[in-house]
C-alpha positions, 0 to 999 in steps of 0.5 A: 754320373756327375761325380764319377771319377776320371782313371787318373782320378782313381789312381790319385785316389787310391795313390793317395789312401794307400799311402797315408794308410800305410804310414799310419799303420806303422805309425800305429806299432808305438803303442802297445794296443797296435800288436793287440788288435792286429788279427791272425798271426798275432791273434789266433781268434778269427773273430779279431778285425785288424786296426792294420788291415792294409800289414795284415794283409799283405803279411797273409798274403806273402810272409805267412805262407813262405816256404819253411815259415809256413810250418813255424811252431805254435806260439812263434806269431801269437807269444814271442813275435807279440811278445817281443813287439809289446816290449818295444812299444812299452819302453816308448822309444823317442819322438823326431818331434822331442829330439829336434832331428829326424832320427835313423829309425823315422829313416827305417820307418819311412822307407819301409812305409814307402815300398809298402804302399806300392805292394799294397796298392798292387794287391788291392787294385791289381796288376792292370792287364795291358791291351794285347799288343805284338810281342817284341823280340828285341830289347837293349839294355843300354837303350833307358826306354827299351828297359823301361818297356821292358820291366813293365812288359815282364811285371805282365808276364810275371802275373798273366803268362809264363815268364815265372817258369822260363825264369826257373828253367833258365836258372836251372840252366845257366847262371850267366845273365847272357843266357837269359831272354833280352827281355829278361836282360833289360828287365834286370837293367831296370831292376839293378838301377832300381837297387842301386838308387835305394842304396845310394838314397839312403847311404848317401842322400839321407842324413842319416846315412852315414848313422846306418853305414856305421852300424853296418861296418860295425857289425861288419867286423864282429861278424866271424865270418872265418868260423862261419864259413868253417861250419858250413863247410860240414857235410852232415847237415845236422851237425852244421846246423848244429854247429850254427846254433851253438856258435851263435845262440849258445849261453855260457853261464851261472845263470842259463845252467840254473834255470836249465837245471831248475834250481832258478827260473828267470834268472839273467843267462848273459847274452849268447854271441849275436846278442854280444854283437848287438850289444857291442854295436850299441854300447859303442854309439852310447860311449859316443853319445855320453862323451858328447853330453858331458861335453855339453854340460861342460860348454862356455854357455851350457845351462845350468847343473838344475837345468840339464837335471830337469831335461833329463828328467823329462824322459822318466815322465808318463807317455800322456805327459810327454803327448800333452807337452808335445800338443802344448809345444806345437799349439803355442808354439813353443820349443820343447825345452822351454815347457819341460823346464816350465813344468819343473823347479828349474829355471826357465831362463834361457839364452838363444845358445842355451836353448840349442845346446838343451835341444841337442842335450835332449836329443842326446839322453834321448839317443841314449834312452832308446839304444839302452831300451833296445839292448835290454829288450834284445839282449837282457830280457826274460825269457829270451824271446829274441833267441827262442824266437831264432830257434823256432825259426831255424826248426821250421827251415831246417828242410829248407836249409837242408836242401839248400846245403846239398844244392849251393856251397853255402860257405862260399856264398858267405865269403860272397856276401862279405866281399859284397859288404866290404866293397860296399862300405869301402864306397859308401865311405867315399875315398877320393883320387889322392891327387885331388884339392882338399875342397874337392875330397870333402865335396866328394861323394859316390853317385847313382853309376857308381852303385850301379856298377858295384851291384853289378860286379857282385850279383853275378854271386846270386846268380851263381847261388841261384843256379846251384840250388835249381840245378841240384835242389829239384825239391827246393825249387818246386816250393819257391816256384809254387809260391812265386806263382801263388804270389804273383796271383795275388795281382790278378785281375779276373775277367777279360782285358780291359781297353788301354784307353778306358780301363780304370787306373785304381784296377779292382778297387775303382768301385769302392773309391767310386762308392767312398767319394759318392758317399761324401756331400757335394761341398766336401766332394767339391774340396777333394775332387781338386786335391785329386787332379793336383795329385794326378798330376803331380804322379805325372811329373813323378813318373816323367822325372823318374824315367828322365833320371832313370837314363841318365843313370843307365848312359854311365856319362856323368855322376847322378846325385838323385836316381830313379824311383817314384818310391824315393819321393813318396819316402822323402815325402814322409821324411818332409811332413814329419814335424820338429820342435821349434829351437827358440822362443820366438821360432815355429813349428820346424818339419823335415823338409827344412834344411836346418833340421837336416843339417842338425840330423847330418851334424849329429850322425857325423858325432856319433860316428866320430866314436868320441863325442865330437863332430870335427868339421861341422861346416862340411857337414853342413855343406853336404847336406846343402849340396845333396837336398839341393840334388833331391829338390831338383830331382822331384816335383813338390808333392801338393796337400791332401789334407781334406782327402785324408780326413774325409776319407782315410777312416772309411777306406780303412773300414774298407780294407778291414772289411775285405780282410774279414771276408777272406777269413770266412772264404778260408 
């Protein structure tokens, strides 16, 4: 056929549908109608075809049959999940686009989307079964291709041979890494750097790191690990359990003896101590972020009493009025501000430094608007679905925990992950040699090697965790191993191996994208086609300076800013595509990948983390962020435009999903 598609073609293709149909998907979860059209859990009705048949999916395939979760009670999924994702559509959480900054939750929201693509792709198409080739004896953990060679050789083992049980008989042997096969040792030198560059991506690089690392260490030091690890040490399972519940969930007040007795129904119960904890975390930042914005309305050049009135205003108005001055803003184009003041009483007069201290303004009552939004929906709501939610959960693992507490010293695997923790914060907060020039201790950051070997002095811990629960939970370790193996089935291609050299690249999925690219006309195909073979090679590129950096990392020589990982590309795409109101009258459309919207992000994150409302040095800021884009522009290949691919395509492919999704409900 004329339009047949190459292999790399088809792996483009599906590279690229994956990836927009993930993201839009998540996306989708801003309304109130994404959780409603969902399908099974969240609808009990199997007639429901899902708007997100790509999270749907993978949600049956993984969480839904997780050993403990599969037995969770009725009305979990379709009442207080729902129930609890509803809420946080219908207080309208904010929009990088308003707030002129990339927010910590468009962070969150992008990296999830970013790992999640990958497993859909690998579920949909397939794990490609490699041409049959002499199995190596030798792997060295210290040579980048031999690690490389072997996390794919072991992906194949995992999916097509018997590497899931060697691993669990091995765990129940030992729990020293040494003991393991060399491929399985290379395979997790892949896999530790692997966690280390996400680690340092997003702590580091990101800036909205430094936000993150903030509400860690802040939770860090409200958790009482101490009472914590006392409970766990009871013998009797029952009453550690218990102990657990009533430390953490517990409600002492008017209120919750009321509404147990039955004399009030709804009434306000107080917040048990995980919520106390929540709450403490957010009202800290929104201390920071009020101190800030009286700053502001107190500045030299500060807009006027009717104009900061107005701004504050504009958060009260519907979604619809808010999506049509969004659409206004970005077809004028016109900073945000200037609209909202236009459709109001106040003036719309402003100078070029009134507009960026209103823009940061916003960005503040905005910051503002959602951690209260959150609080209330987690902390204040009635019912409680967060801490019945909880409950549900703890009652359908309780076999689970159960073995668990007979098999592994569950109170010092707690002192473990605290240890973990604390070092983690420790580096991530960046303390340089005392020796070193005052320019050299701001300029200082950790690097890729330096995660690395932080992740490697601490997982020995797991591996410790992992050896007593195999070694003393038989019962336990048949369930995860049965569902390992039931996991891994789903990247199974059925049928006999395929030739390296003329196995299509898209795995099972190759004849629907053969179908969806047939479908189009030959004027819209003669548009996609090239988009296509850009993108492939732009994979090429991604998957060359991934394994370039992936040695650098693993020959410990030097300090890498930017570590392996083809996700940290397609993440930081999303994060670079994300648009962002002008700052001036006569400015344009800003997106996430120009440096000025993350050095407001950087600038604005190193406030809140002051806890006082002011930056400090705001010029450093700015140099970090300079120096570290500079590292990740270095690091990866420019992603090229897909636009027309995604607008012929995108719909039909997701009808596609949706589709297979319906047929695996009338199989079951």
């Amino acid at each position: 056929m004329a339009d047949s598609l190459s292999p790399t073609q088809a792996q483009a293709l599906f590279d690229i549908l994956t990836h927009h149909e993930t993201y839009r998907e998540i996306q989708a979860f801003e309304y109130p109608d994404a959780i409603s059209t969902y399908g099974p859990p969240f609808q009990t009705d199997d007639a429901t075809v899902s708007t997100s048949p790509l999270l749907q999916g993978l949600l049956s395939r993984f969480v839904l049959t997780l050993p403990g979760l599969k037995n969770v009670s009725s009305g979990f999924w379709d009442y207080r999940c729902l129930e609890l994702l509803k809420e946080f559509a219908v207080v309208e959480l904010s929009q990088s686009y308003d707030r002129g900054i990339l927010s910590l939750r468009k962070t969150l929201a992008t990296a999830c989307s970013a790992i999640i693509e990958f497993l859909g792709r690998g579920v949909f198409g397939g794990l490609s079964k490699q041409e049959e080739k002499q199995k190596r004896d030798r792997y060295d953990a210290s040579n980048p291709e031999d690690s490389i060679d072997a996390w794919n050789d072991f992906l194949q083992r995992i999916v097509y041979d018997d590497m899931i049980d060697e691993l669990f008989d091995k765990a129940k042997e030992t729990d020293k890494l040494e003991d393991h096969s060399l491929l399985v040792q290379a395979a997790h030198e892949y896999l530790v750097v692997s966690l280390a560059s996400f680690a340092h991506y997003i702590l580091v690089l990101n800036p909205e790191g430094q936000s993150l690392l903030t509400v860690v260490e802040n939770i860090h030091k409200l958790v009482p690990y101490t009472i914590m690890r006392s409970t766990l040490r009871v013998g009797n399972v029952a009453t550690m359990i218990s102990g657990m519940m009533k430390l953490l969930l517990a409600k002492m007040s008017v209120g919750s003896l009321t509404n147990w007795i039955g004399w009030s129904a709804g009434a306000d119960e107080g917040m048990n101590l995980l919520q106390t904890i929540i709450s403490q975390v957010i009202s800290w930042d929104v201390k920071a972020l009020k101190a800030r914005a009286t700053k502001l309305e107190r500045s030299k050049d500060a807009p006027s009493k009717e104009q900061f009135d107005a701004l504050k205003e504009y958060l009260s108005r519907s979604r619809e009025e808010r999506e049509q001055s969004r659409e206004q803003s970005r077809q004028q184009p016109l900073p945000l501000v200037s609209l909202i003041l236009a459709t109001s009483t106040a003036s719309v007069e402003l100078s070029e430094e009134q507009e960026k201290i209103a823009l940061e303004y916003v960005n503040i009552q905005f910051a503002i608007h959602d951690r209260e939004a959150i609080a209330n929906v987690l902390c204040h709501h009635q019912p409680d679905h967060l801490t019945q939610a909880i409950r549900d959960c703890v009652s359908a693992y309780e076999p689970v925990i159960r073995h668990i507490h007979n098999a592994a010293d569950l109170s010092g695997t707690l002192s473990d992950f605290e240890a973990f923790l604390t070092d983690l914060i420790k580096l991530t907060k960046g303390n340089s040699n005392s020796d070193a020039s005052k320019q050299d201790a701001e300029s200082f950051s950790p690097s890729v090697e330096d995660y690395t070997n932080l992740i490697k002095k601490h997982i020995k811990s797991t591996h410790k965790f992992l050896h007593q629960v195999a070694k003393n939970g038989p019962e336990i370790t048949k369930w995860y191993h049965d569902y390992v193996r039931t996991a891994a089935s789903q990247f199974h291609i059925s049928g006999p191996a395929p030739t390296h050299n003329t196995h299509p690249a898209a795995g099972t999925m190759t004849p629907v994208l053969q179908s969806l690219i047939s479908s189009l006309s030959d004027a819209d195909r003669a548009a996609v086609l090239p988009e296509l073979d850009a993108h492939a090679t732009y994979l090429a590129a991604l998957a060359s300076s991934s394994n370039s950096r992936f040695s650098a990392v693993v020959a410990n020589d030097s300090a890498t800013s930017f570590g392996p990982g083809t996700y940290l590309a397609r993440w930081q795409a999303l994060l670079d595509a994300t648009p962002i109101t002008p700052v001036t009258n006569n400015g344009k459309v800003r997106y996430g990948r120009d440096l000025e919207v993350k050095e407001a992000s950087k600038v604005y994150e190193a406030m809140k983390a002051s806890g006082q409302g002011k930056v400090g040095n705001e010029e450093k800021e700015r140099r970090t962020v300079q120096r570290t884009d500079g590292a990740v522009r270095r690091g990866q290949p420019e992603m090229p435009g897909v636009g027309r691919t995604v607008e012929l395509l995108g719909a039909k492919f997701r009808d596609v999903l949706a589709g297979m999704g319906r047929r695996e409900v009338d199989v079951d």
